[in-house]
C-alpha positions as CSV (number, residue, x, y, z in Angstrom):
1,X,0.0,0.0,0.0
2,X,3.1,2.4,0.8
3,X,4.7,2.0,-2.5
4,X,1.2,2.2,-4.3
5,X,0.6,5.4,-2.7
6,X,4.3,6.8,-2.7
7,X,3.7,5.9,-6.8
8,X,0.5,7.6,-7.0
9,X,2.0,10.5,-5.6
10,X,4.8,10.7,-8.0
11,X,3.0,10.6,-10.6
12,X,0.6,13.1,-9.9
13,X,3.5,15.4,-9.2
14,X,5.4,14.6,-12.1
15,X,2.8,15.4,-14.1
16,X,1.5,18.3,-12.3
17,X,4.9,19.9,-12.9
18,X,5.3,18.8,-16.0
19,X,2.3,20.4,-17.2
20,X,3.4,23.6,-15.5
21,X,6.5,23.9,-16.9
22,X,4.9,23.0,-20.3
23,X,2.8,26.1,-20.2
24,X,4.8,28.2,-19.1
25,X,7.6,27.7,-21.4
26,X,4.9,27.4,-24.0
27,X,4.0,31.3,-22.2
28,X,7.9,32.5,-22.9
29,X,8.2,31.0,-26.6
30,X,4.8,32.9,-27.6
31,X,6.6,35.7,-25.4
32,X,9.5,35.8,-27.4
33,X,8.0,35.3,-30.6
34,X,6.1,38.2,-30.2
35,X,9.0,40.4,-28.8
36,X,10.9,39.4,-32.0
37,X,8.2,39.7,-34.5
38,X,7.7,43.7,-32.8
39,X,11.4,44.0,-33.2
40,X,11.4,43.0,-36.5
41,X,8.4,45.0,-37.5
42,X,10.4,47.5,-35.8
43,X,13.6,47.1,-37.5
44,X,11.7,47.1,-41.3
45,X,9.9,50.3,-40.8
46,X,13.0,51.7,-39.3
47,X,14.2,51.0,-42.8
48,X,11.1,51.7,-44.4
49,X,12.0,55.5,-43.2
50,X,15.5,54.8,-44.4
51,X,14.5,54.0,-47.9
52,X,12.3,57.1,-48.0
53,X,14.8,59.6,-46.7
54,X,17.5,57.9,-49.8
55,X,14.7,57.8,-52.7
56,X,14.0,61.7,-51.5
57,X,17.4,62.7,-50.9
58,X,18.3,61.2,-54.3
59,X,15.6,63.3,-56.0
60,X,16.9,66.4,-54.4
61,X,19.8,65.8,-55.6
62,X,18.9,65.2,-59.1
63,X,16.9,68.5,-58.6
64,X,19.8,70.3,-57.7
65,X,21.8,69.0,-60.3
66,X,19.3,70.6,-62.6
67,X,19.3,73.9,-61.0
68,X,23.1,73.8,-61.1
69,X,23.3,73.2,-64.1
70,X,20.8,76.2,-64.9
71,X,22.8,78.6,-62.6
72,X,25.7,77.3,-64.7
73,X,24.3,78.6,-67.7
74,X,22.9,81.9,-66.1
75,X,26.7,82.4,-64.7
76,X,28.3,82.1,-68.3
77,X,27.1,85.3,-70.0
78,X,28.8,84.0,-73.5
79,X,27.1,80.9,-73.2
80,X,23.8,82.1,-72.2
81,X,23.8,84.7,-75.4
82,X,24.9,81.9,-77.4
83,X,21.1,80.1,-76.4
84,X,19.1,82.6,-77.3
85,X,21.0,83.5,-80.4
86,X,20.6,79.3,-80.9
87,X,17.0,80.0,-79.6
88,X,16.3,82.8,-82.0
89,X,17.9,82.6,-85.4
90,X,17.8,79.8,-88.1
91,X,20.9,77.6,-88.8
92,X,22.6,79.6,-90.9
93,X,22.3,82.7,-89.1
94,X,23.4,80.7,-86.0
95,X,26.5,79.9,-87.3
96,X,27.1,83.3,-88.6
97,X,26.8,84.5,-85.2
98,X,29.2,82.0,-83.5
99,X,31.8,83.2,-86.2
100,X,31.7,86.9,-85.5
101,X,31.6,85.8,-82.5
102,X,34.8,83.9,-82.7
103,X,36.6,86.7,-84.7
104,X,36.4,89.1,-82.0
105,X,37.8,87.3,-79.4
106,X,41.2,86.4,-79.2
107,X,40.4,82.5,-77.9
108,X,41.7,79.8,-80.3
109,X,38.1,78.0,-79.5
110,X,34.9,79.3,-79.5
111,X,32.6,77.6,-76.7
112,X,28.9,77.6,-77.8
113,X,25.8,76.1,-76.3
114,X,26.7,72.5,-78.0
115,X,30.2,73.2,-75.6
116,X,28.2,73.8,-72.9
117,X,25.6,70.9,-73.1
118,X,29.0,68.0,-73.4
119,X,30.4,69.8,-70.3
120,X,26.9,69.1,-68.5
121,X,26.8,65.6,-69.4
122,X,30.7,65.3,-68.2
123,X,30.0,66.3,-64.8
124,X,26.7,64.1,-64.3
125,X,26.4,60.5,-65.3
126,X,22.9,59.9,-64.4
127,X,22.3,62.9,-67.3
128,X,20.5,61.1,-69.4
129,X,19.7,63.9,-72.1
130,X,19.0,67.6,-72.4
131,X,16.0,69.0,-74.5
132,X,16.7,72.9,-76.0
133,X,13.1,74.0,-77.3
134,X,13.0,77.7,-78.9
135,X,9.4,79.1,-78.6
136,X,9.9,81.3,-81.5
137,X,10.5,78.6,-84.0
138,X,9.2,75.7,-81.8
139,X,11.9,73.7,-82.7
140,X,13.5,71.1,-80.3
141,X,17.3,70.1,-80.4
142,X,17.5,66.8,-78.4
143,X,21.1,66.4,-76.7
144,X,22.7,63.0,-75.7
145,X,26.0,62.1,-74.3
146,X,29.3,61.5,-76.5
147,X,28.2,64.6,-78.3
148,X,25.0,63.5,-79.9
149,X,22.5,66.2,-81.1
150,X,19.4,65.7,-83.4
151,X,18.4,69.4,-84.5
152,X,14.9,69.7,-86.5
153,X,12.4,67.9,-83.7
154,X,8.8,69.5,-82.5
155,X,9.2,71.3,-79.9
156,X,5.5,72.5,-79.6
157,X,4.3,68.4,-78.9
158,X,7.1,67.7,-76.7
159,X,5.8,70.3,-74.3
160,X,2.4,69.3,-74.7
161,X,3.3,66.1,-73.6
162,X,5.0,67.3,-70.6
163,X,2.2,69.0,-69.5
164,X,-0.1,66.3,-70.2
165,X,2.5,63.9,-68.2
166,X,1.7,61.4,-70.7
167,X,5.5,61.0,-72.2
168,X,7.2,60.4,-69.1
169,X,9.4,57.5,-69.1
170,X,9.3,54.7,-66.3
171,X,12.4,55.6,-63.9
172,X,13.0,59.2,-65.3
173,X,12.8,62.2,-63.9
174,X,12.1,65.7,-66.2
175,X,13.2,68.8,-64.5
176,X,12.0,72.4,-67.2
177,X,14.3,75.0,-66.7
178,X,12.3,78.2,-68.5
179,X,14.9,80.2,-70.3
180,X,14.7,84.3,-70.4
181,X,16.5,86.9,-72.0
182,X,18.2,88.9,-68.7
183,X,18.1,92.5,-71.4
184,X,14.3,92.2,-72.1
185,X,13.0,89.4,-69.8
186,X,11.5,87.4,-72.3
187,X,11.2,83.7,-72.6
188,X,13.2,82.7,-75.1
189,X,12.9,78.8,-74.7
190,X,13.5,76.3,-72.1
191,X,15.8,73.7,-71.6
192,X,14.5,70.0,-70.4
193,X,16.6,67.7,-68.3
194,X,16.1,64.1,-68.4
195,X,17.9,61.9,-65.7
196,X,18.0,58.2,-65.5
197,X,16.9,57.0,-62.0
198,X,15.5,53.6,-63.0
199,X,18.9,52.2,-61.5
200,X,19.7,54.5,-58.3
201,X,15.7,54.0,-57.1
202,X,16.7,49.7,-57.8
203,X,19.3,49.6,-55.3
204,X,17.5,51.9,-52.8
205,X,14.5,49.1,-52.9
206,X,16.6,46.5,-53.0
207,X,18.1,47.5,-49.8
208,X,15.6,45.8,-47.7
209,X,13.6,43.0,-48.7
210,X,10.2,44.0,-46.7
211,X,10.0,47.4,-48.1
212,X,8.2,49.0,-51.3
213,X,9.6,51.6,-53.0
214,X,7.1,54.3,-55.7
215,X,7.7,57.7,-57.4
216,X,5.3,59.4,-58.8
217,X,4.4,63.3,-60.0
218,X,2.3,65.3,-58.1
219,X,-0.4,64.4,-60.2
220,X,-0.2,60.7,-59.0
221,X,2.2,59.7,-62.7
222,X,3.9,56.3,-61.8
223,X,7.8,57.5,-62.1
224,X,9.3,54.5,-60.6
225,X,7.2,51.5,-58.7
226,X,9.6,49.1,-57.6
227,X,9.3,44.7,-58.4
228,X,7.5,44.1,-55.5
229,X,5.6,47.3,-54.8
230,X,2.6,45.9,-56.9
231,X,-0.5,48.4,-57.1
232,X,0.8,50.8,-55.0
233,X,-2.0,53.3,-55.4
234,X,-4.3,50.6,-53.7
235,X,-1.2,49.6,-51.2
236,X,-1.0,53.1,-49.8
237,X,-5.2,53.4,-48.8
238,X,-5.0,49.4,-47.1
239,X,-4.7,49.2,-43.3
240,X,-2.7,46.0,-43.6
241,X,0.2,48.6,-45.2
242,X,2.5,51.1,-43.6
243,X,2.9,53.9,-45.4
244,X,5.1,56.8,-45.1
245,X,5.2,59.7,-47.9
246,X,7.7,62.9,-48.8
247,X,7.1,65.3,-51.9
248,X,10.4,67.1,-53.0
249,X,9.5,69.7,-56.0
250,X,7.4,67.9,-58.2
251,X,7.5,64.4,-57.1
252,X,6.3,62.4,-54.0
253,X,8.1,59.6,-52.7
254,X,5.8,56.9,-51.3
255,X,7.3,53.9,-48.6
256,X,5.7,51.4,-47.3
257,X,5.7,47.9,-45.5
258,X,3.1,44.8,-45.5
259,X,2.6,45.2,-41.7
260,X,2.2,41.1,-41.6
261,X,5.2,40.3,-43.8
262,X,7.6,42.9,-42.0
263,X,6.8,40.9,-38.8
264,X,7.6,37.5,-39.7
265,X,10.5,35.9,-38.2
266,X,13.1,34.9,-40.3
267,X,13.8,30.7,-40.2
268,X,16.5,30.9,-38.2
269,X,14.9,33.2,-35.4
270,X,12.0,31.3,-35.5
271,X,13.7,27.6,-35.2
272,X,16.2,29.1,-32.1
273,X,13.3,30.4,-30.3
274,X,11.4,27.0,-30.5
275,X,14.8,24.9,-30.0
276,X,15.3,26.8,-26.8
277,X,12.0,26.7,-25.7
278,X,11.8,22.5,-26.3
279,X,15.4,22.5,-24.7
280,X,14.1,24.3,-21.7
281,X,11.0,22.1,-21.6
282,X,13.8,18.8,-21.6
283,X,15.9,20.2,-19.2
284,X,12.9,20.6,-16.6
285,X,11.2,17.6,-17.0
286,X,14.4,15.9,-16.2
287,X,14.4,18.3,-13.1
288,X,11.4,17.6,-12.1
289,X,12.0,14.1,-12.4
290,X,15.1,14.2,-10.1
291,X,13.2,16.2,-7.5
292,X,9.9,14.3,-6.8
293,X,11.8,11.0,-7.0
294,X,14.0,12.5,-3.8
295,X,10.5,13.6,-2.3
296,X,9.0,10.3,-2.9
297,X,12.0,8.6,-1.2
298,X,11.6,11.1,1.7
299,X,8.0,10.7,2.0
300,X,8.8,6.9,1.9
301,X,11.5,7.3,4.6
302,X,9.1,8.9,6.7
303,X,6.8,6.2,6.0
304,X,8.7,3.6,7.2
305,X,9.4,5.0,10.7
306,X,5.9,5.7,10.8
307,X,5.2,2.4,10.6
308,X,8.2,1.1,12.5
309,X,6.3,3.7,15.3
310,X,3.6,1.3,15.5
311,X,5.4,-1.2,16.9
312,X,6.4,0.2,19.1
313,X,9.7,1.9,18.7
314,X,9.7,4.7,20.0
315,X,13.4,5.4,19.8
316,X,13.4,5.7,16.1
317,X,14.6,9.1,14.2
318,X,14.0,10.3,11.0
319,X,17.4,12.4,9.3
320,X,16.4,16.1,9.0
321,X,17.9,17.3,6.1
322,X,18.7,21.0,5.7
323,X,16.0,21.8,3.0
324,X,14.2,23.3,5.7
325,X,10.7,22.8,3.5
326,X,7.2,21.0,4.8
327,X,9.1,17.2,5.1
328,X,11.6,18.2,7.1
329,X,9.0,19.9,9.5
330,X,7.3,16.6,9.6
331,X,10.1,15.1,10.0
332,X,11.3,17.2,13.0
333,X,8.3,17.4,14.9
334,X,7.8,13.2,14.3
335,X,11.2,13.1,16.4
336,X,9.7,15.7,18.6
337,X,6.3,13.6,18.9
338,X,8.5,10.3,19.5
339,X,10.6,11.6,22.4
340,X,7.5,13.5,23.8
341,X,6.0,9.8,23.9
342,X,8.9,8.6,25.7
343,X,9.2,10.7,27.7
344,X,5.1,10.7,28.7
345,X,5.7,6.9,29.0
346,X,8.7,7.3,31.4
347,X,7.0,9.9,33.5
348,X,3.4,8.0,33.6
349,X,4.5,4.4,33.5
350,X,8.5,4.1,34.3
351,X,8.0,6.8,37.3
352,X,5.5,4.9,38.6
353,X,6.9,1.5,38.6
354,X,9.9,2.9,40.0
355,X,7.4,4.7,42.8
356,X,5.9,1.3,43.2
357,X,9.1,-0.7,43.7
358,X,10.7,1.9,45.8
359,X,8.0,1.5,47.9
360,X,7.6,-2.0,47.8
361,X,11.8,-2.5,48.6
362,X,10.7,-0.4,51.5
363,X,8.3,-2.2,53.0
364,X,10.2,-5.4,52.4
365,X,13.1,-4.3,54.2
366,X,11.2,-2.6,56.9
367,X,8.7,-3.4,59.7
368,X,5.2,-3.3,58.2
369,X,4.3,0.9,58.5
370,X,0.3,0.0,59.4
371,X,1.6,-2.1,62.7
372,X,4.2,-0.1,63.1
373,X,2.4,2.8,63.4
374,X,-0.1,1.5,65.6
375,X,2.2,0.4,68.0
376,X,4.2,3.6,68.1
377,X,1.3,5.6,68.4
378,X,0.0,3.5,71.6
379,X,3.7,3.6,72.4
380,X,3.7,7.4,72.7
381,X,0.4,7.8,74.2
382,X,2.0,5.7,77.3
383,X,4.9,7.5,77.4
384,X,2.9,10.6,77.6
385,X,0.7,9.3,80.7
386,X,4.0,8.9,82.5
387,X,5.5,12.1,81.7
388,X,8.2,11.6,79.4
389,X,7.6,14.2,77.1
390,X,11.2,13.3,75.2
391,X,10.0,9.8,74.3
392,X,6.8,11.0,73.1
393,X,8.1,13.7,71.2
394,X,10.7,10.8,68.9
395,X,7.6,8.8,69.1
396,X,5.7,11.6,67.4
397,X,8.4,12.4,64.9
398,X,8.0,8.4,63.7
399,X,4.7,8.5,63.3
400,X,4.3,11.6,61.4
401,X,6.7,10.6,59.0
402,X,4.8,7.1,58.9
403,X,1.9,8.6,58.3
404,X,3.6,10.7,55.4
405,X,4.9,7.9,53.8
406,X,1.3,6.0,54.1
407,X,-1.1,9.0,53.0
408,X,0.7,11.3,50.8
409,X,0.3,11.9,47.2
410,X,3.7,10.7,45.7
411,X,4.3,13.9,44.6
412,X,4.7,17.1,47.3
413,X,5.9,20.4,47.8
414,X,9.4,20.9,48.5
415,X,8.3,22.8,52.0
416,X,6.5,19.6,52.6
417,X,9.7,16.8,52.1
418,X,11.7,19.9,53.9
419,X,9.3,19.5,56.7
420,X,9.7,15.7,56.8
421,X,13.3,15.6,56.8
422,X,13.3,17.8,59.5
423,X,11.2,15.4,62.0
424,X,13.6,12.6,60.5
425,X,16.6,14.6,61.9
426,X,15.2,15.3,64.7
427,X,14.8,11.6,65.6
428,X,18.7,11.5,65.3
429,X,19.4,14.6,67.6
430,X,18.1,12.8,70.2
431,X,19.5,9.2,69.6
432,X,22.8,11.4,68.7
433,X,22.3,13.9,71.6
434,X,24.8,16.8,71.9
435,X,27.2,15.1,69.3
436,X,24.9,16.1,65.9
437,X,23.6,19.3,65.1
438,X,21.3,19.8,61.6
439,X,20.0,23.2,59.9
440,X,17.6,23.5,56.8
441,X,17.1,26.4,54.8
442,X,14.9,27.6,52.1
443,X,14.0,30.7,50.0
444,X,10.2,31.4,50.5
445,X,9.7,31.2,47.0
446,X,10.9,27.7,46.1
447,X,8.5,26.1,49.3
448,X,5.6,25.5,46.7
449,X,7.9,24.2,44.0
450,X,6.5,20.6,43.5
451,X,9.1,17.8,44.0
452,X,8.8,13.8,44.6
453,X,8.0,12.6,48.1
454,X,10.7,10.9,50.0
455,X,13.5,12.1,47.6
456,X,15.9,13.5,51.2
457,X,15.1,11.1,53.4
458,X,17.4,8.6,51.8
459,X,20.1,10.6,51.5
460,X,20.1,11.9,55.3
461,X,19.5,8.4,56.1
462,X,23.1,6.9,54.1
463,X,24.7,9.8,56.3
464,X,23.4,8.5,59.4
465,X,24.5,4.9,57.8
466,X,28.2,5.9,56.2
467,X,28.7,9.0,57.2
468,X,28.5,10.4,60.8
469,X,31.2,9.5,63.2
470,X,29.8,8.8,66.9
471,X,33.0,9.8,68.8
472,X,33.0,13.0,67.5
473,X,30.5,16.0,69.1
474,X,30.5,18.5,65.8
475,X,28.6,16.1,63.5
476,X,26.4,18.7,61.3
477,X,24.1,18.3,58.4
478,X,23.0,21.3,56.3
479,X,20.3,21.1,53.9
480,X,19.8,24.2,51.7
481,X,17.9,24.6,48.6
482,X,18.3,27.5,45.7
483,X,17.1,27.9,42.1
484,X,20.0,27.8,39.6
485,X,19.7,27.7,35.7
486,X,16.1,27.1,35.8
487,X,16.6,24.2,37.7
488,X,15.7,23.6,42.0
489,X,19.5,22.1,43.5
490,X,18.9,20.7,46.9
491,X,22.1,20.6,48.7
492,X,22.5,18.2,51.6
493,X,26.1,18.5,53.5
494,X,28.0,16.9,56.0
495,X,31.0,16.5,57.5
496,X,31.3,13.1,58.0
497,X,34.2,11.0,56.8
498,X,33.3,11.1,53.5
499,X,34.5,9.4,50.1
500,X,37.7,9.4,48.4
501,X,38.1,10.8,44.9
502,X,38.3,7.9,43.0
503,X,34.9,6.3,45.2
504,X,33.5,9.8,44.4
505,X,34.0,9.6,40.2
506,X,32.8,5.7,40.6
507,X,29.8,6.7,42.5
508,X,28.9,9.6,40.1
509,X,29.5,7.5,37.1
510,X,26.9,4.8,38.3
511,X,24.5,7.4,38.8
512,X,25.2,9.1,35.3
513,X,24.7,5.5,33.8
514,X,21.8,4.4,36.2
515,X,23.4,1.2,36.3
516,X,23.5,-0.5,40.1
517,X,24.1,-4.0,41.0
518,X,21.6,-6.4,41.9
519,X,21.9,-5.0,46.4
520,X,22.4,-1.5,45.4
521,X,19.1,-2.1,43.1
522,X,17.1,-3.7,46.3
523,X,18.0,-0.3,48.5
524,X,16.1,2.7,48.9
525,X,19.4,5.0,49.1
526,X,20.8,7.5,46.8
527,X,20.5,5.1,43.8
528,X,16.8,4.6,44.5
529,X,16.4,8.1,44.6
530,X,18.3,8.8,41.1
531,X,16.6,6.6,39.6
532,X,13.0,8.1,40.6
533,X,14.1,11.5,39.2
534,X,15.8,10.4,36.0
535,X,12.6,8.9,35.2
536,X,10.4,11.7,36.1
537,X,12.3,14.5,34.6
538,X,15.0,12.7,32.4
539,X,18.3,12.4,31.7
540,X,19.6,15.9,32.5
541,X,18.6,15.8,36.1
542,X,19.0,13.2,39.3
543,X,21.9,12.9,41.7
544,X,25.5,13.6,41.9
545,X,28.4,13.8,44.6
546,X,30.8,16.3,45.4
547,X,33.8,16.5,48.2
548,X,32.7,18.8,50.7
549,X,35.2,21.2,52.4
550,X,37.6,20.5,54.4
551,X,35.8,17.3,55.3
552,X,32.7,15.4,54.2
553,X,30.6,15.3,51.5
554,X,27.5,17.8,49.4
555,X,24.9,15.1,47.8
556,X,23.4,17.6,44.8
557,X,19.8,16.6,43.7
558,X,19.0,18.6,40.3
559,X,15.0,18.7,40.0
560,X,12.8,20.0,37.3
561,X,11.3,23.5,38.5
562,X,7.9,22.8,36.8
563,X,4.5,24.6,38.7
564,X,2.6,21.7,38.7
């Protein structure tokens, strides 16, 4: 039945735990998952912003490129007369004017507008051709790198188109620089600039995989929608989609992030999270394992005394070990609860029997106390009628301490065996007339303290035995009592002829180990007397023996103080 139940009770454990560690760790891994998935989210609109601020700083610079170049030409003045003469004569008068031009300068080369335009395209790769359109002839010279120029085009549809934004290439961006005559202010033409951003706007997208790129005019033209930006016009209105926008000039740059797809894990994350969380799931279910098969084996342990307990054994102890938790309690107050047990049987049963034995040694070894009495007592009375009042009075000390010994409870107050020992002594003051003196004292406060009956008398009575010496006349016997370490001493002294220290260290051992021979055992002396306390109070207290000085010997009884 133990081991059914100990097994029962692992097993419910083990699982309990089990299931607790299971969610909680489940608890952490969702935790974590969501914690990264926020973090990434996080991270991709971090560079969602980034991709915006490079797609916007690009097309500022791209703007400013135009307006440098356009400053460029406003800071030439040669150059900038040479447009407008470009802007407002026919070819051959053009070239007239570029060679009176060159013949009234002293410069080997004459720089013209053409010049100009292969300079422009020098200093900016991404140029990818400049438009001239005169608006008094409406003719539109188209300009390439490596000095490419196709004269003779409409002007007049090329800036319809550009109004009507209908021309506009995928991944270029037009910038119109109106061109005026700084002497009368008039517009003379305009030059277009057409860069290439199709590849710059590529590697910004590409830069992050989460994150959607479009450029588009102000008029919502698609300039540049990157591979995986799809229909950005319906991306951009979608709460699923987080959009961030930026207009520089003309153009607004539009970013944005599926909100779903920028918080996905990526497979790695995701398989580390879940490894650690089934790792930490392994590691305590092996824990747990470990620690309810120790509990089991204590609850086991504790078991088996228990049962051990019921047969009787009270002297079995369970180990305590130093986990201080709810076993160990149970364990400390079961070896509480078995010496409590003990102890209850010594003081109810083993004090008793002892009690019993004492009493029954006594009247073995003594004249029955009933007939005894009696006869004293009709003893005294005729002692009286003939007027010795000495005789009556020893008579009188007998037979109250008869009549202690037959009526008493066993146990009395210490003023009470004080007062006993005193008519004992008595008895010997007269047999031992002016050769023994005795003196008892007592703090008021200790004359209620509760003590076994008959505990002195055996003591005073191995002086009177072994002790006193009858040719001497300064035999004393002091008897003096005193609380000490929350314990009553009773102090009986003489100053008799006393022990030697070896008899004295033999004597206290046998009373330490309660062990007595077989005559020493059928006494009622100072062995009988141990023995009654050591099994009333315990171990700690009874008898011992010390040399008294200079002579003699002080008999210590160590007692209990209890109140009842």
């Amino acid at each position: 039945m133990k081991k059914h139940s100990s097994k029962q009770l692992y097993f419910r454990m083990f699982w309990g735990y089990t299931t607790i560690v299971f969610l909680v760790v489940s608890a952490l891994v969702i935790y974590f998952l969501s914690v990264a998935g926020g973090k990434a989210l996080k991270a991709n609109t971090d560079a969602r912003d980034q991709v915006c601020r490079d797609a916007r700083d690009y097309l500022e610079e791209t703007g400013q490129q135009a307006d440098y170049v356009y400053k460029a030409l406003y800071g030439s003045k040669r150059e900038l007369d040479d447009l407008i003469a470009y802007f407002q004569l026919d070819k051959e008068e053009y070239q007239k004017y570029c060679l009176d031009k060159y013949m009234s300068t002293d410069e080997l080369e004459y720089q013209n507008i053409y010049d100009f335009v292969n300079e422009v395209f020098s200093a900016s790769s991404e140029l990818k051709k400049i438009e001239l359109i005169s608006y008094a002839t409406m003719e539109m010279t188209q300009c390439y790198p490596q000095k490419v120029f196709y004269p003779g085009k409409d002007g007049k549809k090329r800036i319809e188109e550009l109004e009507q934004e209908q021309s506009r290439k995928k991944g270029e961006l037009v910038y119109l620089k109106e061109i005026r005559n700084p002497d009368t202010l008039q517009q003379e033409g305009c030059m277009i600039l057409t860069f290439d951003a199709k590849e710059t706007l590529e590697k910004i997208q590409d830069s992050n995989p989460y994150v959607m790129l479009a450029v588009a005019s102000q008029n919502d033209q698609e300039i540049y929608v990157g591979k995986k930006a799809g229909n950005w016009k319906e991306n951009i209105r979608q709460r699923g989609y987080d959009v961030i926008q930026d207009s520089v000039d003309e153009y607004v740059v539009y970013s944005y992030v599926n909100k779903k797809e920028a918080a996905d894990l990526s497979g790695t994350t995701f398989l580390a999270i879940m490894g650690m969380g089934f790792l930490a799931i392994a590691v305590g279910v092996v824990s747990i394992s470990c620690y309810v098969r120790k509990f089991t084996a204590r609850v086991e342990t504790i078991l088996d005394a228990m049962n051990r307990v019921k047969t009787g054994n009270l002297k079995d102890r369970i180990q305590v070990d130093r986990v201080r938790d709810e076993l160990d309690m149970i364990a400390g107050n079961f070896n509480e609860m078995c010496g409590r047990l003990e102890l209850y049987i010594q003081k109810s049963y083993l004090a008793e029997i002892e009690t019993k034995n004492a009493q029954m040694q006594a009247l073995q070894s003594q004249i029955n106390p009933h007939f005894l009495y009696n006869t004293l007592e009709a003893i005294r009375m005729k002692a009286i009628c003939n007027g010795d009042r000495e005789v009556g009075k020893m008579l009188y000390s007998m037979v109250v301490l008869f009549r202690s010994q037959l009526k008493e409870a066993d146990i009395i107050t210490l003023g009470q065996e004080l007062d006993y020992c005193k008519q004992y002594m008595e008895l010997f003051e007269y047999r031992y007339q002016g050769c023994f003196l005795s003196q008892v004292e007592c703090p008021v406060e200790l004359l209620a303290l509760p003590v076994p009956k008959f505990i002195l008398q055996p003591v005073v009575e191995n002086y009177f035995i072994h002790g006193i010496e009858r040719d001497r006349k300064d035999n004393q016997l002091f008897i003096y009592a005193e609380k000490k370490d929350g314990q009553l001493c009773i102090y009986v002294k003489d100053n008799g002829c006393g022990m030697d220290e070896e008899e004295i260290r033999r004597k206290n051992k046998e009373l330490r180990e309660n062990c007595y021979g077989e005559e020493q055992k059928k006494s009622i002396g100072i062995g009988n007397v141990n023995r009654r306390i050591r099994a009333i109070y315990g171990e700690p207290y009874g008898i011992s023996i010390e040399k008294a000085d200079p002579k003699g010997l002080i008999v210590i009884l160590t007692i209990k103080t209890e109140e009842e």
